[in-house]
C-alpha positions as CSV (number, residue, x, y, z in Angstrom):
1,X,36.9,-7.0,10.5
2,X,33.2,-6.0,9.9
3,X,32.6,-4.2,6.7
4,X,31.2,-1.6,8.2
5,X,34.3,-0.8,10.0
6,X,36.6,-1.5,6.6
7,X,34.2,1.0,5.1
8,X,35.0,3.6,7.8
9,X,38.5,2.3,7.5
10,X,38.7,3.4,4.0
11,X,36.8,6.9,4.0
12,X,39.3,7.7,6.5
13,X,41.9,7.4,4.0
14,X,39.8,8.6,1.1
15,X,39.1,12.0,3.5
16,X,42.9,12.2,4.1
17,X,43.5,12.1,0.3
18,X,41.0,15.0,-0.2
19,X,41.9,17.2,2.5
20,X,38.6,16.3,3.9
21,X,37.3,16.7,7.9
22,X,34.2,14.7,8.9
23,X,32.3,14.5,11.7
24,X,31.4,11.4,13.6
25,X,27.8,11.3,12.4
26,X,28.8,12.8,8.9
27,X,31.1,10.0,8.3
28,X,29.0,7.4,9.4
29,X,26.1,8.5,7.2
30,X,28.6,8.5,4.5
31,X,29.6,5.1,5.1
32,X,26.1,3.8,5.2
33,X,26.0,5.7,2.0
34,X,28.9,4.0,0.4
35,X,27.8,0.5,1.8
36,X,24.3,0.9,0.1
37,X,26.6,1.9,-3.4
38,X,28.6,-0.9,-2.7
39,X,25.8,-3.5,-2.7
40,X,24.2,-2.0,-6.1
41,X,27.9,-2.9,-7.7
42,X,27.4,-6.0,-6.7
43,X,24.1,-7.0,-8.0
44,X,25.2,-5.1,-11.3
45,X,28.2,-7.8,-11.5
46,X,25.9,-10.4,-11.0
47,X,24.4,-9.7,-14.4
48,X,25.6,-12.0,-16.9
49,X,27.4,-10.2,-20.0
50,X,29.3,-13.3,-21.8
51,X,27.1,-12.6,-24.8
52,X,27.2,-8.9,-25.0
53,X,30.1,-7.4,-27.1
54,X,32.2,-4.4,-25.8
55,X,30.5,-1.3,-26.9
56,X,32.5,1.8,-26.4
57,X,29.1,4.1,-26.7
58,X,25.8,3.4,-25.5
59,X,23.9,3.6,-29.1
60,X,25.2,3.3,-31.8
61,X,25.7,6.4,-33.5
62,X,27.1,7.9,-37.8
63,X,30.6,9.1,-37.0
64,X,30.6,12.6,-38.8
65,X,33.8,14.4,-39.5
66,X,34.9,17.1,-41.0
67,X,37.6,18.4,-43.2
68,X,40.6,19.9,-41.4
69,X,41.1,23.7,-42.6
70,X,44.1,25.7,-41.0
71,X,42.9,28.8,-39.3
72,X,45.4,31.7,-38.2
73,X,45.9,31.5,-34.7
74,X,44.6,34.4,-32.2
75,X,47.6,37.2,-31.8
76,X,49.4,37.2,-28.5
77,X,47.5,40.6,-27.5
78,X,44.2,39.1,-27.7
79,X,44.5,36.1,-26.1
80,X,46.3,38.3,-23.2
81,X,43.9,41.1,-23.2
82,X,42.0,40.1,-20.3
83,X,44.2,38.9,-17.9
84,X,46.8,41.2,-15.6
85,X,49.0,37.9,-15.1
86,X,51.4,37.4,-17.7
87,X,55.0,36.5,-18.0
88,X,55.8,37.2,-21.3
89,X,54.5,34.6,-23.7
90,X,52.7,32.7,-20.9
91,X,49.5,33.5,-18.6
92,X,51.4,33.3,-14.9
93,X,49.3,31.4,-12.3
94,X,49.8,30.3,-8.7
95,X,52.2,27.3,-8.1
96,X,49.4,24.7,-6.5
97,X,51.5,21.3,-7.2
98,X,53.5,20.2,-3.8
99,X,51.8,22.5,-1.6
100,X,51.2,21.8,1.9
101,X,47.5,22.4,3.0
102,X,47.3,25.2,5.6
103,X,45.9,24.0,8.9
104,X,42.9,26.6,10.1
């Protein structure tokens, strides 16, 4: 199988995943796209890093912290003010999770 056509291969599962139509050229230009990508991993994992420590942050940078103070939480009625969905104690939103996608 030619990589190009593993690439396409994949962004057809990649596009099903995100709910996502492309065209014939569209999807070829993005697989050209993610080919190019591809090949700049590589050369990065060329790069020899035996030597180099794990560094969670780029720079090295003074942690600075703060004291912890306990504040009053905002009332109910402020923290509702500016929203017409509520159920009780709880802002009420649309169910999104297990939805099917609507065909158009």
């Amino acid at each position: 199988m030619s990589v190009e056509l593993k690439i396409e291969r994949e962004l057809d599962g990649l596009c099903a995943l995100a709910c996502l139509h492309l065209e014939a050229d569209e999807k070829r230009r993005m697989a050209r796209r993610l080919e190019e990508l591809i090949k700049a991993l590589r050369r990065i994992q060329e790069v020899d890093t035996a030597e180099v420590e794990p560094a969670a942050y780029p720079a090295a940078l003074p942690v600075r912290f703060r004291e912890d103070e306990v504040e009053p939480s905002l009332p109910p009625e402020q923290v509702f003010e500016n929203t017409a969905n509520r159920s009780g104690q709880y802002f009420h939103v649309p169910r999104i999770a297990g939805e099917e996608r609507e065909e158009s």
